[in-house]
Backbone as a printed PyTorch tensor [residue, N CA C, xyz], in Angstrom:
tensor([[[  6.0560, -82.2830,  42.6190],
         [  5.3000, -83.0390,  41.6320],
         [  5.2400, -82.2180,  40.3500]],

        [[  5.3840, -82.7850,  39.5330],
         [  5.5130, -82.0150,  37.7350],
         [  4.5630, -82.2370,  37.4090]],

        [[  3.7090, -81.3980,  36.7250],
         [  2.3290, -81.0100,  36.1100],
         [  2.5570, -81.2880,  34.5610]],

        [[  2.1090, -82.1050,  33.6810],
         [  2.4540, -82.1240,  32.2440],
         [  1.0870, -81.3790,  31.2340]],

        [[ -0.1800, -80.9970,  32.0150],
         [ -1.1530, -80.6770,  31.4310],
         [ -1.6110, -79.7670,  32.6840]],

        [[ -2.5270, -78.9850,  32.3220],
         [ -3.4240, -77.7670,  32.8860],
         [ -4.0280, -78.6900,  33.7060]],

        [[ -4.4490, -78.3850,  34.9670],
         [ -5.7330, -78.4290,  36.0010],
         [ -6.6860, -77.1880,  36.1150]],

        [[ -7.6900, -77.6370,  35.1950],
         [ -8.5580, -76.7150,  35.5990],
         [ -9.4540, -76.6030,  36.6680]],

        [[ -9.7660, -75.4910,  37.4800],
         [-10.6250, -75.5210,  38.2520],
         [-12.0560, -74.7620,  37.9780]],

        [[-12.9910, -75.5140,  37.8170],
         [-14.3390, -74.6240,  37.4020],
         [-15.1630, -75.1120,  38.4530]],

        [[-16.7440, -74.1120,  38.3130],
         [-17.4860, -74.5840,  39.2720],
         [-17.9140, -72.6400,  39.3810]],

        [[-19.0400, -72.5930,  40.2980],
         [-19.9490, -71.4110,  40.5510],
         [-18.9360, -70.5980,  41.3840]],

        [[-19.0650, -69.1390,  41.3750],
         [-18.3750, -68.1930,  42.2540],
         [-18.7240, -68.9090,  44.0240]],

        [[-17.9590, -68.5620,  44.8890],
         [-17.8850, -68.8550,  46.4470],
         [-17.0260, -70.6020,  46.2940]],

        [[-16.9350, -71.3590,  45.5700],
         [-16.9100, -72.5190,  45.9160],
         [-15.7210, -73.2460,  46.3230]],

        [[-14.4900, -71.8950,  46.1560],
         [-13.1930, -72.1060,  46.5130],
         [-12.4600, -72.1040,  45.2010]],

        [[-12.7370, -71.8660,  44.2190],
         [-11.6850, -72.1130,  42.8850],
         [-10.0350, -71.4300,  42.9760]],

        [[-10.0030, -70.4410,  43.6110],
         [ -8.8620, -69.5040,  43.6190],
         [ -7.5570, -70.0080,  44.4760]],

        [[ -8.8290, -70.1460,  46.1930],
         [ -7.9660, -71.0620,  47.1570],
         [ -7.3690, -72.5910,  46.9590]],

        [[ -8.0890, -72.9360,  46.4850],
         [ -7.5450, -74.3490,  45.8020],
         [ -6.7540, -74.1370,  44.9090]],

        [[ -6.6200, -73.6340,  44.2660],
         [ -5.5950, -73.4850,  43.2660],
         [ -4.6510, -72.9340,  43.5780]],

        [[ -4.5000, -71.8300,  44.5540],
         [ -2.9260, -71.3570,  45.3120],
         [ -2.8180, -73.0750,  46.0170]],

        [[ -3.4720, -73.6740,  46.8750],
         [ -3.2120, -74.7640,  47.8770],
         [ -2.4970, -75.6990,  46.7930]],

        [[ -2.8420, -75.8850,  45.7310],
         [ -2.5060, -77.1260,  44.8430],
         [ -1.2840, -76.5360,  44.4830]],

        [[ -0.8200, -75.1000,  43.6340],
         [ -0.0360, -74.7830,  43.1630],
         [  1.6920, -75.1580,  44.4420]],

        [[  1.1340, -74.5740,  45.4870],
         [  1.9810, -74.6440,  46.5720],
         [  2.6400, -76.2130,  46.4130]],

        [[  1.4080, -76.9670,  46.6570],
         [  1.6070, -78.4560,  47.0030],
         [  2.7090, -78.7220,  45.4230]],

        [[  2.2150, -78.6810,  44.2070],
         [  3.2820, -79.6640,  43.0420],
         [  3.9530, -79.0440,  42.6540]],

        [[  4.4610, -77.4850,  43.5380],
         [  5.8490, -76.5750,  42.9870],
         [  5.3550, -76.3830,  41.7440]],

        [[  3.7760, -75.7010,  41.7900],
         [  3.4510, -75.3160,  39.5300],
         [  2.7820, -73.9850,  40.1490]],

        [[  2.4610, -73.4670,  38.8790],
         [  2.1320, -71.9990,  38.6200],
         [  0.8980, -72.0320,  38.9740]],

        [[  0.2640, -71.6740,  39.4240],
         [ -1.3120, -70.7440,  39.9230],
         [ -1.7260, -69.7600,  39.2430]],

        [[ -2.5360, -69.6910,  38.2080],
         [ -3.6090, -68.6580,  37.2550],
         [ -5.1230, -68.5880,  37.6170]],

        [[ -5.0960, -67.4480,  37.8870],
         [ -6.3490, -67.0130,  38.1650],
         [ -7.2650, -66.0900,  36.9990]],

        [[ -8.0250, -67.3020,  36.1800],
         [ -8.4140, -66.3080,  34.8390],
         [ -9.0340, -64.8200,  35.2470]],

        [[ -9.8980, -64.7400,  36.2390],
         [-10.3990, -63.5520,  36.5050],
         [ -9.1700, -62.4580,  36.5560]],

        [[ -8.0790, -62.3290,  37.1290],
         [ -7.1510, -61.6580,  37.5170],
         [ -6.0580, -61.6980,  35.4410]],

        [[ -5.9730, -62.1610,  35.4560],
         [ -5.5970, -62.6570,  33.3460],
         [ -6.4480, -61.1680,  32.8300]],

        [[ -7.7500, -61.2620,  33.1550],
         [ -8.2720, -60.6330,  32.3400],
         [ -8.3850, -59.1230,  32.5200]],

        [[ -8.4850, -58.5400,  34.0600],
         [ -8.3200, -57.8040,  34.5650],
         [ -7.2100, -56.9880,  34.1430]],

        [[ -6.1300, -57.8350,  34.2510],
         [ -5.0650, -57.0500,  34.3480],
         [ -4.7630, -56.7070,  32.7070]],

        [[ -5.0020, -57.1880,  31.5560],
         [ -5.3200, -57.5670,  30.1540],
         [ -6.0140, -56.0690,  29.7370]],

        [[ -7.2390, -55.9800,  30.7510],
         [ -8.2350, -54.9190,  30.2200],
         [ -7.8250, -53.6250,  31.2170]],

        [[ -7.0290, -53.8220,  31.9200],
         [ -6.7850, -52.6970,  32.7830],
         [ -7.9150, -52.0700,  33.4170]],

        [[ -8.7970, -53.2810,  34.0040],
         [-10.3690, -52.7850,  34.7050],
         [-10.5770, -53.4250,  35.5570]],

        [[-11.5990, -53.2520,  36.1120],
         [-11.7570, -54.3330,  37.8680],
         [-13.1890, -55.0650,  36.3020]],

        [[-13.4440, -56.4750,  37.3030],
         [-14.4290, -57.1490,  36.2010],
         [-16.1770, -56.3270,  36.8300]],

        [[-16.1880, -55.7500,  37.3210],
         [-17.1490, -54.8290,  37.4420],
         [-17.2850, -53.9940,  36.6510]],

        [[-16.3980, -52.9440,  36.3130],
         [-15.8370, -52.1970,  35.3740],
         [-16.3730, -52.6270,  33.8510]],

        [[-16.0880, -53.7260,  33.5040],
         [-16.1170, -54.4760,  32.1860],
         [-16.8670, -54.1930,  31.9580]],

        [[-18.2360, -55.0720,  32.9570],
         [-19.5100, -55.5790,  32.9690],
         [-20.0090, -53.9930,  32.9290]],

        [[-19.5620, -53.1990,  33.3630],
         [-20.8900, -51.9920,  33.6200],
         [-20.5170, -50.9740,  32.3980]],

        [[-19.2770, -51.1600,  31.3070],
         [-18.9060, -50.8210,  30.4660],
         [-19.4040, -51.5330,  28.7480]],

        [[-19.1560, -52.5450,  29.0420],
         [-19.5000, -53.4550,  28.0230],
         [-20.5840, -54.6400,  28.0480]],

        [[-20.9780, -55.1200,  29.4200],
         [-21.8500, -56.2160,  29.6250],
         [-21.0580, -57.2610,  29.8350]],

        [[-22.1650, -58.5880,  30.1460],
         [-21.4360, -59.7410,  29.7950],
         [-20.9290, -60.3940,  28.5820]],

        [[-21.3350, -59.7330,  27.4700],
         [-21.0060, -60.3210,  26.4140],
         [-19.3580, -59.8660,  26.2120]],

        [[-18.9160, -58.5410,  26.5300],
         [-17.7980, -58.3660,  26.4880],
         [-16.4730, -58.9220,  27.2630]],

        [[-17.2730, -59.0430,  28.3840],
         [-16.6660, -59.7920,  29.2180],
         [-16.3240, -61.4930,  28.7440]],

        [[-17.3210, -61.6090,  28.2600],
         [-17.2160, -63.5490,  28.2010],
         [-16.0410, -63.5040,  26.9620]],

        [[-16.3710, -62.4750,  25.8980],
         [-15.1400, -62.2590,  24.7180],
         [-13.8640, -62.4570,  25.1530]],

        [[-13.4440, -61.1990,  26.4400],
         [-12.0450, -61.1740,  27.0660],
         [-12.0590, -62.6240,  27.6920]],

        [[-12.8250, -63.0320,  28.3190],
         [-12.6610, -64.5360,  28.8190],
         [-12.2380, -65.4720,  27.9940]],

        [[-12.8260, -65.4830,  27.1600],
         [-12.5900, -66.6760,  25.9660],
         [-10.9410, -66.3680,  25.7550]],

        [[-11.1580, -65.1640,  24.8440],
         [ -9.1530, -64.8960,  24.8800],
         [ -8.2100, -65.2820,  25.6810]],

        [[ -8.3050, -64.4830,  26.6320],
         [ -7.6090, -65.2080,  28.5200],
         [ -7.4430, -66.5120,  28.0560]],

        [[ -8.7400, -67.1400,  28.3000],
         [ -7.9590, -68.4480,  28.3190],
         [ -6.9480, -69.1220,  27.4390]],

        [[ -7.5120, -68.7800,  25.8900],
         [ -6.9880, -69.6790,  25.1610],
         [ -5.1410, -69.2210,  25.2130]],

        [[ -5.1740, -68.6160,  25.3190],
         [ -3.4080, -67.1480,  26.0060],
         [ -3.0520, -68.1510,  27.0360]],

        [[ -3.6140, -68.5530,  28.3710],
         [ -3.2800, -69.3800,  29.2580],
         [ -3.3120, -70.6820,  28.7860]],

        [[ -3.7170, -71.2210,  28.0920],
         [ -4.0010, -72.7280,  27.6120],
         [ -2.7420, -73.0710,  27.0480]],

        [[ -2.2140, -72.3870,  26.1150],
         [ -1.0430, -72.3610,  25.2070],
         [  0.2940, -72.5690,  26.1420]],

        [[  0.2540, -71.9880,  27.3750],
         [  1.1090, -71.6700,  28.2870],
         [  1.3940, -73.1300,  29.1400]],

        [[  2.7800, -72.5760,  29.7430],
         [  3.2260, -73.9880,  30.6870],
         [  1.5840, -74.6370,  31.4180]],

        [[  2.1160, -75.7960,  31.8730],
         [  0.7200, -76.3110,  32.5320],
         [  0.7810, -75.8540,  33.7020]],

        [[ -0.5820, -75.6020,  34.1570],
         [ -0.8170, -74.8280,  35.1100],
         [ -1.8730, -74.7580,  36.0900]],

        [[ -1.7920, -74.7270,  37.1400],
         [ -3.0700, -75.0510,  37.7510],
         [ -4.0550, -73.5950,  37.4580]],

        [[ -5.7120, -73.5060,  37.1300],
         [ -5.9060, -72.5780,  36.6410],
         [ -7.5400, -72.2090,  37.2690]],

        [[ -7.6370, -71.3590,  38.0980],
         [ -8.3160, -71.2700,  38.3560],
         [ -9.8160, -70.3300,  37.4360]],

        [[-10.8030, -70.7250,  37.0810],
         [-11.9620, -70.2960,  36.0080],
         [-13.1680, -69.7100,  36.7060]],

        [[-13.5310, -68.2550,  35.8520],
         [-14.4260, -67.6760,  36.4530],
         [-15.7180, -68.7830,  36.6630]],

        [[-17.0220, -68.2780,  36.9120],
         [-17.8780, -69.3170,  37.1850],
         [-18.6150, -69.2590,  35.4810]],

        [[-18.8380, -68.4130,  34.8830],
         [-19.3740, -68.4950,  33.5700],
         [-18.6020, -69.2250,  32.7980]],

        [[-17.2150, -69.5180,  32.8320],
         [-16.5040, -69.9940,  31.3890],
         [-16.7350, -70.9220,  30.8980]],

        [[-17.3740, -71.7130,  31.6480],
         [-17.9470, -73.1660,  30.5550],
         [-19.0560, -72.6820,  30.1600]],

        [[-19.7910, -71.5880,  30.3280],
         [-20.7810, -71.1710,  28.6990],
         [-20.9180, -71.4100,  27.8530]],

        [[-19.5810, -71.2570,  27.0010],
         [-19.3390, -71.0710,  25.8330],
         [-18.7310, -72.1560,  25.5410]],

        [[-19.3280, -72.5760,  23.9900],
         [-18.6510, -74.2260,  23.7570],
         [-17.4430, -74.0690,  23.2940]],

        [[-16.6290, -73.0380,  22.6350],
         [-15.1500, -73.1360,  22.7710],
         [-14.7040, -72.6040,  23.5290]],

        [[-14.8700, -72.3340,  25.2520],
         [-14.3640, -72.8080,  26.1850],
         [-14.5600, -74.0790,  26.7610]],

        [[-15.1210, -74.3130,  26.5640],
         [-15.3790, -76.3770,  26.7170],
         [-14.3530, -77.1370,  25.7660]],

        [[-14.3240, -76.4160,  24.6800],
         [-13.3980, -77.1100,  23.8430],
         [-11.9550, -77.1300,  24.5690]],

        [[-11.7000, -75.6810,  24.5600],
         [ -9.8880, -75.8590,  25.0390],
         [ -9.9070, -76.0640,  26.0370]],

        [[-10.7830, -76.1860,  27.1680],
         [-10.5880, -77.2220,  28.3790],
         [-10.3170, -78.6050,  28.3820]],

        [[-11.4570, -79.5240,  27.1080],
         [-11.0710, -80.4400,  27.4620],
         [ -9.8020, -80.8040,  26.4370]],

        [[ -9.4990, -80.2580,  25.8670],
         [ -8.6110, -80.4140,  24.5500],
         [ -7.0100, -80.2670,  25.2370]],

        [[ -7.2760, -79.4500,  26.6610],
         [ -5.8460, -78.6860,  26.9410],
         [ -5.1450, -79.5400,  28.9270]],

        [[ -6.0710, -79.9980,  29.2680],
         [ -6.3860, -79.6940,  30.6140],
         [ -6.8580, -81.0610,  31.2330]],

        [[ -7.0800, -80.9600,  32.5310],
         [ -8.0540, -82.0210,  33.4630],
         [ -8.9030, -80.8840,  33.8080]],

        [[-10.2600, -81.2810,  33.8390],
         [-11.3590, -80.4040,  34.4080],
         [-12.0230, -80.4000,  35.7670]],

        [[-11.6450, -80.0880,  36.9950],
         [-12.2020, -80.3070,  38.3710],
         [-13.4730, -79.4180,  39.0290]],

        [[-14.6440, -79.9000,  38.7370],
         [-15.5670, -79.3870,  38.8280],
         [-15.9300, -79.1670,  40.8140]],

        [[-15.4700, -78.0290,  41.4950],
         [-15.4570, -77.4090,  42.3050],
         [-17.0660, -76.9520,  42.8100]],

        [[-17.8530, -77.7980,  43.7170],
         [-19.5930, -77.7850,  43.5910],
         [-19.5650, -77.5310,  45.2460]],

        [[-20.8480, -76.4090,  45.3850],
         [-21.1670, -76.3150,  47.0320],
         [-22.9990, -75.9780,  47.0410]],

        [[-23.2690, -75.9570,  47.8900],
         [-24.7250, -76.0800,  47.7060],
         [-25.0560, -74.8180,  47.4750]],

        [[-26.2470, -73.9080,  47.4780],
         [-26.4020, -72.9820,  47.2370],
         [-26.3630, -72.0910,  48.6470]],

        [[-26.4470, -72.9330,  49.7180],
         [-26.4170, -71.8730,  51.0140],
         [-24.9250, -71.8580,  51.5290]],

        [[-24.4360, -72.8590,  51.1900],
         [-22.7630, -72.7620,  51.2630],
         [-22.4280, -71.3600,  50.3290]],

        [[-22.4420, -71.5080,  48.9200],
         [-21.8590, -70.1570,  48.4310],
         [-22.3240, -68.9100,  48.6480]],

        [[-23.4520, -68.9190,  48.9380],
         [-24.5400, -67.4650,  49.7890],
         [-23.5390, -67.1030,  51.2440]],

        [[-23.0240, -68.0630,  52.0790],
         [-22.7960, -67.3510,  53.0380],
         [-21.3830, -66.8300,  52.8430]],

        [[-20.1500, -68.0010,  52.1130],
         [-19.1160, -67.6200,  51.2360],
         [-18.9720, -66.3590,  50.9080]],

        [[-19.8370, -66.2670,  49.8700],
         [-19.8990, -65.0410,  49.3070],
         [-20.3570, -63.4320,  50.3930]],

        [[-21.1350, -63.8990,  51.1790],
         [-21.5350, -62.3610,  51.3270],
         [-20.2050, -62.3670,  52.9110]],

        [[-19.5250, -63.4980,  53.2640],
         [-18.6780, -63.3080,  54.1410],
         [-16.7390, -62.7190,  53.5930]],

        [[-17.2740, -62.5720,  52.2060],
         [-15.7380, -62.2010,  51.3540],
         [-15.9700, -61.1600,  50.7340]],

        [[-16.5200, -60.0270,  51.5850],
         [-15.9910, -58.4690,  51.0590],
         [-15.3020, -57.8140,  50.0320]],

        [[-13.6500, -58.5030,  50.1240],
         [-12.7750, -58.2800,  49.2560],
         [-13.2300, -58.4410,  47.8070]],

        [[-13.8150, -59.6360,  47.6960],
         [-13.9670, -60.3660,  46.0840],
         [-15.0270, -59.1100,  45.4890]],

        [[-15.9750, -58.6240,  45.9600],
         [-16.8750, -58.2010,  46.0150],
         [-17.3690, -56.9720,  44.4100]],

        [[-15.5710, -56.7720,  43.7800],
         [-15.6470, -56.1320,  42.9660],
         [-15.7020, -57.1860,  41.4400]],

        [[-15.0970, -58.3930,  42.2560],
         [-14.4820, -59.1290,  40.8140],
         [-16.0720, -60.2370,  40.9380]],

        [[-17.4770, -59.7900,  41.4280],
         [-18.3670, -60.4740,  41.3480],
         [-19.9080, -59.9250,  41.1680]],

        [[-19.6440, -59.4770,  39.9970],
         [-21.0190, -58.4340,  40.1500],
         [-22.3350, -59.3790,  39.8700]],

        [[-22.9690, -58.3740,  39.7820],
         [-24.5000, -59.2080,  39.9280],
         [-24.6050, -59.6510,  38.6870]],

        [[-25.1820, -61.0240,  38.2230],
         [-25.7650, -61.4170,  36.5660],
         [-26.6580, -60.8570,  36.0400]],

        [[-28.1070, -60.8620,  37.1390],
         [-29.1840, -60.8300,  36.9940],
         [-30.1000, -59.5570,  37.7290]],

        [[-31.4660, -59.3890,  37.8210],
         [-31.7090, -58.1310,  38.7770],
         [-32.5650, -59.2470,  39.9000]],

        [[-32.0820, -60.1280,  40.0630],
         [-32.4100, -60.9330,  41.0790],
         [-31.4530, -60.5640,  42.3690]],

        [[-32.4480, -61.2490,  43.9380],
         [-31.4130, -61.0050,  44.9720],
         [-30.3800, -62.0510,  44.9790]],

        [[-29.3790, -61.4180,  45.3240],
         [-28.0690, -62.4390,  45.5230],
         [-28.2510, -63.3980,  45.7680]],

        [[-29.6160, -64.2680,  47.0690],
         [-29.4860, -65.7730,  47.0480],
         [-30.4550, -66.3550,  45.7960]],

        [[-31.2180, -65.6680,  45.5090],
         [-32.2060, -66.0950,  44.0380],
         [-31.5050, -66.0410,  42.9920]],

        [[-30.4970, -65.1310,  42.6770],
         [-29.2750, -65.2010,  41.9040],
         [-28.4700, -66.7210,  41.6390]],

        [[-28.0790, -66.8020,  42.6890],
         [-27.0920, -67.9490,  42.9140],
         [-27.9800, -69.1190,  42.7510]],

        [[-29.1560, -69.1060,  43.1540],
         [-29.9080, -70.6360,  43.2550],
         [-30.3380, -70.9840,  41.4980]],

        [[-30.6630, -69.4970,  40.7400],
         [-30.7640, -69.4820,  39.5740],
         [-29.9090, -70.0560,  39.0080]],

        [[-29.0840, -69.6130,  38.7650],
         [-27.8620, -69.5320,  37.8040],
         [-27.0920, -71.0620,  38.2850]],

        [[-26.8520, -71.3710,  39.7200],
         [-26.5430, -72.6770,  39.8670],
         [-27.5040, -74.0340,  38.9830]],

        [[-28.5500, -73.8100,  38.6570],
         [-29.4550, -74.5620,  38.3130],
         [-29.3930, -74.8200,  36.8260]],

        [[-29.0850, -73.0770,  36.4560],
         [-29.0600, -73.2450,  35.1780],
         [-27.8310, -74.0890,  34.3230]],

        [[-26.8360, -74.1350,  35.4470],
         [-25.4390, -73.9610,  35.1220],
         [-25.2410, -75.5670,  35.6420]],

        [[-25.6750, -75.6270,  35.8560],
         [-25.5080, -77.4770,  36.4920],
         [-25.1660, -78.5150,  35.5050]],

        [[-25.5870, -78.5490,  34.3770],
         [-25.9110, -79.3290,  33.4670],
         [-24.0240, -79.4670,  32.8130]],

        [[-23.9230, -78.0790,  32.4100],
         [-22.7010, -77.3230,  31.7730],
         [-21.3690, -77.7010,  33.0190]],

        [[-22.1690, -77.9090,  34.4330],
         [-20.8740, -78.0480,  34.8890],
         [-20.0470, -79.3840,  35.0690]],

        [[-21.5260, -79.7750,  34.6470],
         [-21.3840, -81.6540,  35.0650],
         [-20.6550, -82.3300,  34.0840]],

        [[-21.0370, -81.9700,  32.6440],
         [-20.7920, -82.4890,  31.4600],
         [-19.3800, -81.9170,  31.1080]],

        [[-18.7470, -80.5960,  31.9460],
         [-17.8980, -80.3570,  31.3190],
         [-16.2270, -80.9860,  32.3220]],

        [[-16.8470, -81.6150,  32.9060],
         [-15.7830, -81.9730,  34.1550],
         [-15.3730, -83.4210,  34.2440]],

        [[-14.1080, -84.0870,  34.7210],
         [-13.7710, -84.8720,  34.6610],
         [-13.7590, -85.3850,  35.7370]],

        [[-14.0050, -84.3290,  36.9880],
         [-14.2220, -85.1160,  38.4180],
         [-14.7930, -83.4780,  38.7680]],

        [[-15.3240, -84.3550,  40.1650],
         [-16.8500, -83.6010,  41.1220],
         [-15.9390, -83.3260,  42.0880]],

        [[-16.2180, -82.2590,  42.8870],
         [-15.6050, -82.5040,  44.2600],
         [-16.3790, -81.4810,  44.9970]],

        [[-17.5560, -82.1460,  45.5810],
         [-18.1400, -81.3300,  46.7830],
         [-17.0190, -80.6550,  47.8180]],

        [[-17.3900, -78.9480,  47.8020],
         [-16.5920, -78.1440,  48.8040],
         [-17.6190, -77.5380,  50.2280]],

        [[-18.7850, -78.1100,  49.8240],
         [-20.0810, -77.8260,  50.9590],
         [-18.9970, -78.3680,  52.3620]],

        [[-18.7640, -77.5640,  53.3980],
         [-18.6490, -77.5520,  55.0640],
         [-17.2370, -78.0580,  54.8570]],

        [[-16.4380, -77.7930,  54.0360],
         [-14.7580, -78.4350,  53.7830],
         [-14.1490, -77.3210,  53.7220]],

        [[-12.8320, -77.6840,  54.1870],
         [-11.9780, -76.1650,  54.2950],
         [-10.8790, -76.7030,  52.9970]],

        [[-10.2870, -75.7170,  52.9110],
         [ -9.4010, -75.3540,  51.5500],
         [ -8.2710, -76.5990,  51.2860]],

        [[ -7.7450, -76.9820,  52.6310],
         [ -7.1100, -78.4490,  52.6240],
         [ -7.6400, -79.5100,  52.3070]],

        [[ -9.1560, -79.4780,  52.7540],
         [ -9.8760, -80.9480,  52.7600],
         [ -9.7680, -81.2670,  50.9020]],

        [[-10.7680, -79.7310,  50.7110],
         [-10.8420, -79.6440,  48.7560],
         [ -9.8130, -79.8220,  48.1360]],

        [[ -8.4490, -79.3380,  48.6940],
         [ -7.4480, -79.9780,  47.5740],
         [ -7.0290, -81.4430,  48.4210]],

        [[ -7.0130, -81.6600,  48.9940],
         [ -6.5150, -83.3700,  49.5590],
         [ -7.5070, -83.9880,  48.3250]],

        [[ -8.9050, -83.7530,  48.3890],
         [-10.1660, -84.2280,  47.5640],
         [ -9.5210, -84.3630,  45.8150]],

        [[ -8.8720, -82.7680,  46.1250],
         [ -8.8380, -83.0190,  44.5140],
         [ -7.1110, -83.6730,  43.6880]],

        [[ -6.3140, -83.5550,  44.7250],
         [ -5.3120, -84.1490,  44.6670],
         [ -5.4480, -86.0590,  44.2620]],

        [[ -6.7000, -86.6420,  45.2290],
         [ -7.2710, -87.7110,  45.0730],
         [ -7.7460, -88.1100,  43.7450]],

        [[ -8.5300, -87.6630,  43.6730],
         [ -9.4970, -87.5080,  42.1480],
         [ -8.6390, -87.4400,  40.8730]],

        [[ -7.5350, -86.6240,  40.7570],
         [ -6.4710, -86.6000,  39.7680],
         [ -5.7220, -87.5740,  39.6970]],

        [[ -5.2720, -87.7220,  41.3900],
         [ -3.8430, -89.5700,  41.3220],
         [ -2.9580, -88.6180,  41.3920]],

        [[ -2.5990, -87.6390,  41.7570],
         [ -1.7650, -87.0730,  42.2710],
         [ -1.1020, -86.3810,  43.8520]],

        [[ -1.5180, -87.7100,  44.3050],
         [ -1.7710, -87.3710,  45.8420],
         [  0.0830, -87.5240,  46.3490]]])
């Protein structure tokens, strides 16, 4: 299947953005971008690193860049940290560039996600001096509004495995 525009994948850390996006990439023979990994490799730092160097503000800077660098680029399925719709010109070149697939799990879904994926563990530091599930319930709440408005389709990943979410989102696009 030929991709003529970006698929973005956004939505809160744990909710599958990365895995779905290798699963999709696999499925329409297209490229798989993982902005977190863009930026990383860009700044020559783990995104922990960034954050404990510069903050989030520096971080969201390299983000913004990343993308608009990937936006320009073949279309691509693209997987987005959980902050990047923050910022209203990342909203812009999303919807300007892209389809937006808003990737949603409840808050005890990404709590157990998360503290069951070790690995990620560097590329997800803390926001706040809140605990990790007061964290997540926060910031999901806050972030709800931004995720809703910035998306062109929903796709609950609560108790679904990585096939179900892209079958879901394969649906939702018309690219099944």
């Amino acid at each position: 299947m030929l991709i003529t525009r970006h698929l973005y994948l956004t939505g809160f850390r744990g909710t599958g953005k990365t895995s779905v996006a290798a699963r999709l990439a696999a499925a329409w023979a297209a490229p798989s971008i993982d902005l977190d990994e863009v930026i990383e490799k860009k700044a020559e730092k783990s995104i922990r690193e960034i954050f404990a160097e510069g903050g989030e503000s520096l971080f969201r800077d390299l983000e913004s860049a990343a993308l608009v660098e990937v936006a320009a680029g073949r279309a691509s399925i693209i997987s987005l940290g959980g902050g990047a719709i923050l910022r209203a010109e990342n909203r812009e070149v999303l919807a300007s560039t892209g389809v937006r697939v808003w990737l949603d799990a409840t808050a005890d879904e990404i709590c157990g996600r998360v503290l069951a994926d070790a690995s990620t563990a560097d590329r997800r530091p803390a926001l706040t001096a809140l605990s990790q599930r007061e964290e997540i319930e926060r910031l999901l709440a806050d972030r709800h509004d931004l995720y809703e408005s910035s998306a062109d389709f929903r796709v609950d990943t609560t108790g679904k495995s990585i096939d179900q979410v892209a079958a879901e989102v394969m649906k939702a696009v018309g690219k099944n």
